[in-house]
BAZA-578095 format. One line per 8 residues: their letters; for each residue y, z, x of C-alpha. Coordinates in Angstrom, 1 decimal. Layout:
# BAZA-578095
A	Y,Z,X  ...;
//
This chain:
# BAZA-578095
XXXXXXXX	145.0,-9.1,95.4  148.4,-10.3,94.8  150.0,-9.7,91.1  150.5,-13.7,89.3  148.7,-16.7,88.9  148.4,-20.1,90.7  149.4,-23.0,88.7  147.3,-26.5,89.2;
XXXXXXXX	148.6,-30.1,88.5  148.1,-30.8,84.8  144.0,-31.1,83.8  142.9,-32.0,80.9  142.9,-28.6,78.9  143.5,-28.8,75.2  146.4,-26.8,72.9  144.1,-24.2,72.5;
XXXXXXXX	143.9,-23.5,76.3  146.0,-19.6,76.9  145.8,-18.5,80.4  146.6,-15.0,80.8  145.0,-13.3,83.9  146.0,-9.8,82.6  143.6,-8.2,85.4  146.0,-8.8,88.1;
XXXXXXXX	147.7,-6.2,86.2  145.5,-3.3,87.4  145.9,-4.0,91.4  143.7,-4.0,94.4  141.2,-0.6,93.6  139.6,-2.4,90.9  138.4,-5.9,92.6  137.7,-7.6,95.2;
XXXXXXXX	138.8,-11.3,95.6  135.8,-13.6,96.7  134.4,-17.1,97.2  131.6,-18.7,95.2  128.9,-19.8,96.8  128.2,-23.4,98.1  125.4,-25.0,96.2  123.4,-28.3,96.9;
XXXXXXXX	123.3,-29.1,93.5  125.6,-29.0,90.6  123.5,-30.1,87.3  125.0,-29.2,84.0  122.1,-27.8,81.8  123.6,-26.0,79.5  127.3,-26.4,78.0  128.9,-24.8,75.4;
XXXXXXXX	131.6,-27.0,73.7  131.7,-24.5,70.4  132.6,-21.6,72.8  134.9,-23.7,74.7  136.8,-25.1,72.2  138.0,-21.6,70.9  139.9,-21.3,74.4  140.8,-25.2,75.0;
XXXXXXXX	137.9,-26.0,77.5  135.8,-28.5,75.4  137.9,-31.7,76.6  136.7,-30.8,80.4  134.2,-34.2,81.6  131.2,-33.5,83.9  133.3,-33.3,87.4  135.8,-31.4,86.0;
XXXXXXXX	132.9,-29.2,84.2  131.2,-29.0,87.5  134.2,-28.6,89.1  135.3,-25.2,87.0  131.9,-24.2,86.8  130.2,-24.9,90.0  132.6,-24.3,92.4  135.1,-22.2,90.7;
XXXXXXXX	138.1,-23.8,91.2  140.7,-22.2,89.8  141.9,-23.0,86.3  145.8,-24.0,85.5  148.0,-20.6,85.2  144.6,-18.6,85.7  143.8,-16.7,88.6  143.7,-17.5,92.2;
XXXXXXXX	140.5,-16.8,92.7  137.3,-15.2,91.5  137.6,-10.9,91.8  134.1,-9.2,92.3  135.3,-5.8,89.7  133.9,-2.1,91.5  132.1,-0.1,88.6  129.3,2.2,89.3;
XXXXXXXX	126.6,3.3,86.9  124.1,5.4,85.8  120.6,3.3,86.3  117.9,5.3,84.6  120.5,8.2,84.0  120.4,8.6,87.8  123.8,8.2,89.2  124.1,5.1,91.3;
XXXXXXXX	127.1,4.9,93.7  126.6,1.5,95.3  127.2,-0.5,92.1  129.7,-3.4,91.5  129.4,-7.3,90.8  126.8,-8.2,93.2  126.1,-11.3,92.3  129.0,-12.3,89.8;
XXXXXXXX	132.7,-12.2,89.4  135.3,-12.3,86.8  136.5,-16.5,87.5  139.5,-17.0,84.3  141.2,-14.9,81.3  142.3,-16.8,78.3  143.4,-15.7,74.7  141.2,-17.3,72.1;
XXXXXXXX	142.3,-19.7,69.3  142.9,-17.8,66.4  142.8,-14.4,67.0  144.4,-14.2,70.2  142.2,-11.8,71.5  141.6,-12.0,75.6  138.4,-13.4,76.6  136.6,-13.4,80.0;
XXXXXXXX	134.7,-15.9,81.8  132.8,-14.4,83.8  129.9,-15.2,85.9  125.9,-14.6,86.9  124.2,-15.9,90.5  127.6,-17.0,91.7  126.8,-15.8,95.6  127.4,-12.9,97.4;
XXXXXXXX	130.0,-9.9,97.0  130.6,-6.9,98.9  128.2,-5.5,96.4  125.1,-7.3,96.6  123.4,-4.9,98.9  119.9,-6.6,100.3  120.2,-9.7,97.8  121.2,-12.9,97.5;
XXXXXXXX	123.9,-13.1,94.8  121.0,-16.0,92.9  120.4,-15.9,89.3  116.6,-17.9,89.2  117.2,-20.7,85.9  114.8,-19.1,83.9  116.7,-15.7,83.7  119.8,-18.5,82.9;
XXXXXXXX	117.4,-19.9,80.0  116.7,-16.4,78.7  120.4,-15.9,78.4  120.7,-18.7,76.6  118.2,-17.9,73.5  119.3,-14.0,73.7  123.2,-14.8,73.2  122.8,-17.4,70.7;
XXXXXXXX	119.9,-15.7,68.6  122.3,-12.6,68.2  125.3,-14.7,67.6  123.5,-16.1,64.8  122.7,-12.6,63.4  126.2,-11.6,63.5  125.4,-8.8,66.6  128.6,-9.0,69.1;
XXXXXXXX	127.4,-10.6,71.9  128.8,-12.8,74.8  128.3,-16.3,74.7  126.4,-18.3,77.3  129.3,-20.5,78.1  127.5,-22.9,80.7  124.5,-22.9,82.4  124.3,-25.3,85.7;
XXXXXXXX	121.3,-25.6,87.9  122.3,-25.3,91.0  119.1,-26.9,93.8  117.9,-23.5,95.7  114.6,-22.1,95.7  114.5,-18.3,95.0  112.0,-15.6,95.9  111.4,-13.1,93.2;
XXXXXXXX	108.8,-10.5,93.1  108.8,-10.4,89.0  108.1,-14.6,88.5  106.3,-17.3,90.0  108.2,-18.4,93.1  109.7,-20.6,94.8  111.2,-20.6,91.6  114.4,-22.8,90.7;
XXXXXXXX	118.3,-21.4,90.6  121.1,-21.3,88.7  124.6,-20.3,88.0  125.6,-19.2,84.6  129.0,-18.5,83.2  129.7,-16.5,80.0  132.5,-15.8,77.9  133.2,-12.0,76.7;
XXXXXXXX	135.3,-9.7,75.6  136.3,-8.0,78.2  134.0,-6.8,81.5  135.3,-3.5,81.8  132.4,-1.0,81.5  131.7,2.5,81.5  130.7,2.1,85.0  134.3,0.9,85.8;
XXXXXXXX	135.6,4.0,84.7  132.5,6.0,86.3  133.3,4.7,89.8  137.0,6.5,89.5  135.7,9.4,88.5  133.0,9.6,91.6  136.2,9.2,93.8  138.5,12.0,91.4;
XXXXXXXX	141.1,8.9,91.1  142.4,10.5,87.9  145.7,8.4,88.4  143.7,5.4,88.3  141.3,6.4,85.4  144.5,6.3,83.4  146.3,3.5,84.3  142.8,2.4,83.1;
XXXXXXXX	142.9,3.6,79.9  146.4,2.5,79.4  145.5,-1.2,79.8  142.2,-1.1,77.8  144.6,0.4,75.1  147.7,-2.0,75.7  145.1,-5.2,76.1  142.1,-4.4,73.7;
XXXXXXXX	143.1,-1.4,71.3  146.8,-1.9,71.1  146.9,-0.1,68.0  146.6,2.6,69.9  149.5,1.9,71.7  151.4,4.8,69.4  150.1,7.6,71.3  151.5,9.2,74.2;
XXXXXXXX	150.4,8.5,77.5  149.0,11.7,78.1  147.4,11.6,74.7  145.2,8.2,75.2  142.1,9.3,76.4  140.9,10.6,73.2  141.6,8.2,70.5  140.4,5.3,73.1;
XXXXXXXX	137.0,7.3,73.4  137.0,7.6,69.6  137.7,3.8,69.1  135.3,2.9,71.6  132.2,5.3,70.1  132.9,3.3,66.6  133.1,0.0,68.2  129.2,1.0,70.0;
XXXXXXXX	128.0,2.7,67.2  128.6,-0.2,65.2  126.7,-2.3,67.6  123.5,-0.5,68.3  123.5,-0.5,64.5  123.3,-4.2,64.7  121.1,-4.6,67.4  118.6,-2.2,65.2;
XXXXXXXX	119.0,-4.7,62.1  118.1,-7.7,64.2  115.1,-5.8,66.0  116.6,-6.3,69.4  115.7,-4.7,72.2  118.5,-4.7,75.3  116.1,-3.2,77.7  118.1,-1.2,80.1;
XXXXXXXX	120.5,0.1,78.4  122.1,1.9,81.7  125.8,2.7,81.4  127.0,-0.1,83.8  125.5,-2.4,81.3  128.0,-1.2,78.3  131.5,-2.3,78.1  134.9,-0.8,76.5;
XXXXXXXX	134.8,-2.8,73.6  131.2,-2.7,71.9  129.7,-6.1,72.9  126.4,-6.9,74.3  126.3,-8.4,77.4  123.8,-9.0,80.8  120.9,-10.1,79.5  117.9,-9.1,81.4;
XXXXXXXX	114.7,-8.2,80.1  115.3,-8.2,76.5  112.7,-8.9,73.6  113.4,-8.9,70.0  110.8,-7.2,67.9  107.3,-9.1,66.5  107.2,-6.0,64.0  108.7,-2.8,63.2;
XXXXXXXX	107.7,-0.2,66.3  110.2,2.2,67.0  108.2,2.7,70.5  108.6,-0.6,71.2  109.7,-1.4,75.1  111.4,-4.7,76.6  111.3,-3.7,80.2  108.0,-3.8,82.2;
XXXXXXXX	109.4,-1.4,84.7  110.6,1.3,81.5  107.5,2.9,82.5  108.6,5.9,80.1  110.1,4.4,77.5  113.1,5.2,77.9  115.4,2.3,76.3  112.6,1.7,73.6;
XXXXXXXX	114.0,0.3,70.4  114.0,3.3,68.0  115.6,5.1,71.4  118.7,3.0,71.6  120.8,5.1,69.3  120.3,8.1,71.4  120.8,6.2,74.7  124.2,4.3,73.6;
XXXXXXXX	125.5,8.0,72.6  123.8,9.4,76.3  126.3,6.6,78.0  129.3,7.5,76.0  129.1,11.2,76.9  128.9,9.8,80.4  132.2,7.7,80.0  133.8,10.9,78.5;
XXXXXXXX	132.8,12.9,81.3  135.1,10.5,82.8  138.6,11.2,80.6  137.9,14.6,81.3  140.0,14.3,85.0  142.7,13.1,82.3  142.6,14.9,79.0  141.8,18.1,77.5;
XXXXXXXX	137.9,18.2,76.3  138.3,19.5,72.4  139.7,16.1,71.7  137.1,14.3,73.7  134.3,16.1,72.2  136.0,15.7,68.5  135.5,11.8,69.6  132.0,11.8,70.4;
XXXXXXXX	131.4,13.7,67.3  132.0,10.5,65.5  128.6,8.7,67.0  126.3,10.1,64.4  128.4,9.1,61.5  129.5,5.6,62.4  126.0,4.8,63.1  124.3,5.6,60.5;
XXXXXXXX	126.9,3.7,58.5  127.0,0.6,60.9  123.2,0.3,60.4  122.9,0.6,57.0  125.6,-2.0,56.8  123.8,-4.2,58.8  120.7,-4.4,57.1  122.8,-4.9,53.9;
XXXXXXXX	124.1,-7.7,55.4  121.5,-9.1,56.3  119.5,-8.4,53.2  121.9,-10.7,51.9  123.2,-8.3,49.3  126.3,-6.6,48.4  127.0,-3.3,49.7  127.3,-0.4,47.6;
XXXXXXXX	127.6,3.2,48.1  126.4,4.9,51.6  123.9,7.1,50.0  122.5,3.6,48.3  123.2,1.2,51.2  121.2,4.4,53.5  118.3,4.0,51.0  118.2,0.2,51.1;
XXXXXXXX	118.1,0.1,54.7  115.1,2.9,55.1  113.1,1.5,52.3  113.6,-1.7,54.4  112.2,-0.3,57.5  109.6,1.4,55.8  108.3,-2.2,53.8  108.1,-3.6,57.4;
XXXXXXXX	106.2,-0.9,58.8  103.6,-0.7,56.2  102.8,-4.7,56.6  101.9,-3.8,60.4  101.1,-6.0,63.2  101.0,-9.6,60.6  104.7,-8.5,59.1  106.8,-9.6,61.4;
XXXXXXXX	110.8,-8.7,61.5  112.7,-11.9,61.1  110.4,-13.1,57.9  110.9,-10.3,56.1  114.3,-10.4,56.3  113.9,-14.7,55.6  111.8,-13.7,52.4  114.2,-11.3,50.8;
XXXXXXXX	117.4,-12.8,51.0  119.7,-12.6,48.4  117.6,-9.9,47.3  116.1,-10.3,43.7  117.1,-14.2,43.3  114.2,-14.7,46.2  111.7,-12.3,44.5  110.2,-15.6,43.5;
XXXXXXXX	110.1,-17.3,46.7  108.8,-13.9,48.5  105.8,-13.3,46.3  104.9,-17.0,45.8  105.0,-18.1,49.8  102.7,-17.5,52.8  103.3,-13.7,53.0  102.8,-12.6,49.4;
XXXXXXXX	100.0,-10.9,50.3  102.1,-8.8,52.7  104.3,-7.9,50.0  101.5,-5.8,47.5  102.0,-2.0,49.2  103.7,1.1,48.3  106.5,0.8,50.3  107.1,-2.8,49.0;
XXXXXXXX	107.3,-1.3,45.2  109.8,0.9,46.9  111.8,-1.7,48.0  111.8,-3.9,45.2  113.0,-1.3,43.2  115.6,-0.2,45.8  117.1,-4.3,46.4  117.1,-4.7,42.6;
XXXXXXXX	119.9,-2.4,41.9  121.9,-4.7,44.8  124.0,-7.3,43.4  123.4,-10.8,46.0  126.1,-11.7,47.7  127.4,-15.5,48.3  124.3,-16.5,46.3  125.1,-20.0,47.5;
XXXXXXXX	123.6,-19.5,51.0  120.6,-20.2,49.6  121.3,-23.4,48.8  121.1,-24.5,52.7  118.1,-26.5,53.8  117.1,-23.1,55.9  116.0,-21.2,52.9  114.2,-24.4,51.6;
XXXXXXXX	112.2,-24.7,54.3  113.0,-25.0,57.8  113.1,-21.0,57.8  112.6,-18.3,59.1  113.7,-18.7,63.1  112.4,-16.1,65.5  112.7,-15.6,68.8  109.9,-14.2,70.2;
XXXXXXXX	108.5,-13.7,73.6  105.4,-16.4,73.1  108.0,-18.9,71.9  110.8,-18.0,74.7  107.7,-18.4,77.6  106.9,-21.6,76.2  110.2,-23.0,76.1  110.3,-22.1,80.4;
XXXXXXXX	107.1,-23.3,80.9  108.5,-27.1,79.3  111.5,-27.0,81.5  109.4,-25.8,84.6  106.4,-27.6,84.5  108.0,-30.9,83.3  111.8,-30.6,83.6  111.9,-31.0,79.8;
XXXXXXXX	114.8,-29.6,77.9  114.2,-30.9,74.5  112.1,-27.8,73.3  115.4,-25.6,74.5  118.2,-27.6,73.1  116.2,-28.0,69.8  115.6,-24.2,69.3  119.3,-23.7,70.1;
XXXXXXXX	120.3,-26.1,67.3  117.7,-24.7,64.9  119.2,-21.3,66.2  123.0,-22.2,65.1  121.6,-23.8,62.1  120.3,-20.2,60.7  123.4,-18.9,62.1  124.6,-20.9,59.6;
XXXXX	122.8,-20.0,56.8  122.8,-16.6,57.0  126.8,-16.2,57.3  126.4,-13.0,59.6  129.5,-13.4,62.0;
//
């Protein structure tokens, strides 16, 4: 992998449009340059013009869509060409050795308008790598569907998530043991912040590369934490793994607001900077049950929703395990130490936030939230997550609409009076959000698993996108409403 970039004749990217390929920066040990596959078919199903206007990609037509986002050519000033990135992983929390992108690759960097920060496009059923092992490097178009709904319903909750960036079908019939087959294929692209994982830093560690486990560490820091750029050399390791525990305590409290459940939470599927990404078999919640499981094959529960606080904190004393070849482990452990805390702030945030009120102290904000999740559990099975949260918005300025719509009857329990007391003492905050259409009655929008099946079963039993396209608007539109990101 040569360091630089190829530059292309002129297309037609906008102002907005920042090339920087800072990967090239790490050299050879952490990618492997590959070619996309050759499909028969190139049919855009999916693109993303809201994502791709934040890095200058939304004046692209259809060929040069198809173009970028079939065949991978490269993009102006980007790089050369694709780079399957080496990780390993624990799977299960057994250690797994023969990891990597086996059937992706990291295709363009870019900053993003605004913030600047460096974004990654990266790729899902793109062909074969030398890490796809016995398979075929094919993402089926109903996995690409479900990526769809899971990035955009946690975007519009305000949980850090990729974004499905495009979505092309791509003519192959696939063999899968878990669906229906021949079933129909697809290549997907999202954008992210950053795909370095724990796993990348795992696989270095497997082969004692210390030297390269901080030349890691010093360009997460100099690319993605630069305000850590202060400390020594030497002296990273720990204030990285300190930034990055915040950064994923603060999303698994997010992902426990929304009722989301990841699935397989193994440490190849967590990256540096406390985004969700890889969407596989997640569910979000119908109702509040901690035992709750996404993944058929979790046969123990494992990653079950009220379990993903304790498996997040499992992977990150995984990825220290891993600065330990480079720093002293006091410091590291000093780090970790800060899970419990950051957590249990980041989720009673959260489901302030998404209460709709204003936060006040932690001890209050810590009640709020647990007489929240005790007023959803007492309505059982016909209380389902995203209404309650619809229904109590804004707190004591939708009382009225709470106990006077469908689900009044849902509201008359203990736990309820609890609540009520608890939200009344929160001031709302943006009281205006109420005001949009949502709250007057196209709300609430879930995202169930009933409602996700149905949506598949349009597309492949009658090649009809409406019902997908018209949940992703109503999606946005909640976004919207709520004000969460």
């Amino acid at each position: 992998m040569a360091p630089g970039a190829v530059h292309l004749d002129p297309m037609p990217v906008s102002p907005a449009y920042r090339p920087d390929p800072k990967f090239l920066e790490l050299g050879e040990e952490f990618a492997d340059p590959v070619r996309p596959a050759e499909f028969p078919r190139a049919e855009i199903r999916f693109r993303n013009d809201r994502a791709a206007a934040t890095i200058g990609l939304d004046t692209l037509d259809g060929a040069e869509w198809r173009a970028s986002f079939a065949r991978f050519e490269p993009l102006p000033g980007n790089l050369p060409e694709p780079l399957a990135t080496r990780y390993h992983g624990h799977q299960f929390r057994v250690y797994n050795p023969d990891l990597g992108d086996g059937r992706g690759f990291l295709y363009a960097q870019q900053r993003e308008a605004g913030t600047g920060r460096l974004l990654d496009l990266g790729t899902k059923g793109s062909g074969l790598t030398p890490y796809s092992r016995t398979a075929d490097g094919r993402l089926t178009l109903k996995g690409a569907v479900r990526e769809i709904l899971a990035s955009e319903m946690l975007e519009a909750l305000g949980v850090p998530t990729c974004r499905t960036f495009s979505v092309i079908e791509t003519g192959e019939a696939l063999t899968r043991g878990d669906e229906p087959s021949p079933t129909r294929s697809a290549v997907l692209t999202r954008l992210s912040w950053s795909n370095i994982r724990f796993g990348t830093f795992q696989r270095h560690a497997f082969h004692g590369r210390a030297d390269l486990i901080q030349r890691l560490i010093d360009h997460v820091v100099e690319v993605y934490y630069p305000e850590l750029c202060g400390h020594e050399v030497a002296a990273r390791a720990a204030p990285l793994l300190a930034a990055v525990t915040e950064r994923s305590a603060e999303l698994v409290g997010r992902w426990m607001a929304a009722g989301f459940v990841h699935g397989v939470l193994n440490s190849d599927n967590m990256n540096i900077n406390g985004e969700s990404f890889d969407y596989g078999p997640w569910r979000f919640l119908p109702r509040n049950d901690p035992a709750f499981t996404a993944a058929y094959f979790d046969q123990t529960g494992l990653y079950a929703f009220g379990r993903q606080p304790e498996a997040v904190l499992w992977n990150l004393n995984q990825l220290a395990g891993t600065f330990t070849l480079v720093a002293d482990k006091d410091p590291l452990v000093e780090a970790l130490n800060r899970y419990g805390p950051a957590y249990g702030k980041a989720l009673s945030d959260a489901m302030v936030a998404r209460l709709g009120v204003k936060p006040r102290s932690l001890e209050d904000n810590v009640g709020l939230a647990n007489a929240a999740f005790r007023a959803i559990a007492e309505g059982g099975e016909a209380l389902r997550w995203e209404p309650f949260f619809f229904d109590w918005f804004c707190g004591e300025l939708s009382e009225g609409r709470a106990m006077g719509g469908p689900r009044a009857h849902l509201y008359a329990g203990g736990a309820l009076a609890e609540f009520r007391g608890w939200i009344g003492a929160f001031e709302p905050d943006r009281p205006e959000r109420l005001d949009h259409p949502y709250f007057r009655g196209e709300g609430p929008e879930e995202m169930l698993y009933e409602e996700v099946e149905a949506i598949w079963a349009e597309i492949a039993g009658r090649d009809d996108w409406s019902a997908l396209h018209a949940k992703v608007e109503r999606v946005r539109r909640a976004g919207e409403a709520y004000g969460l990101g």
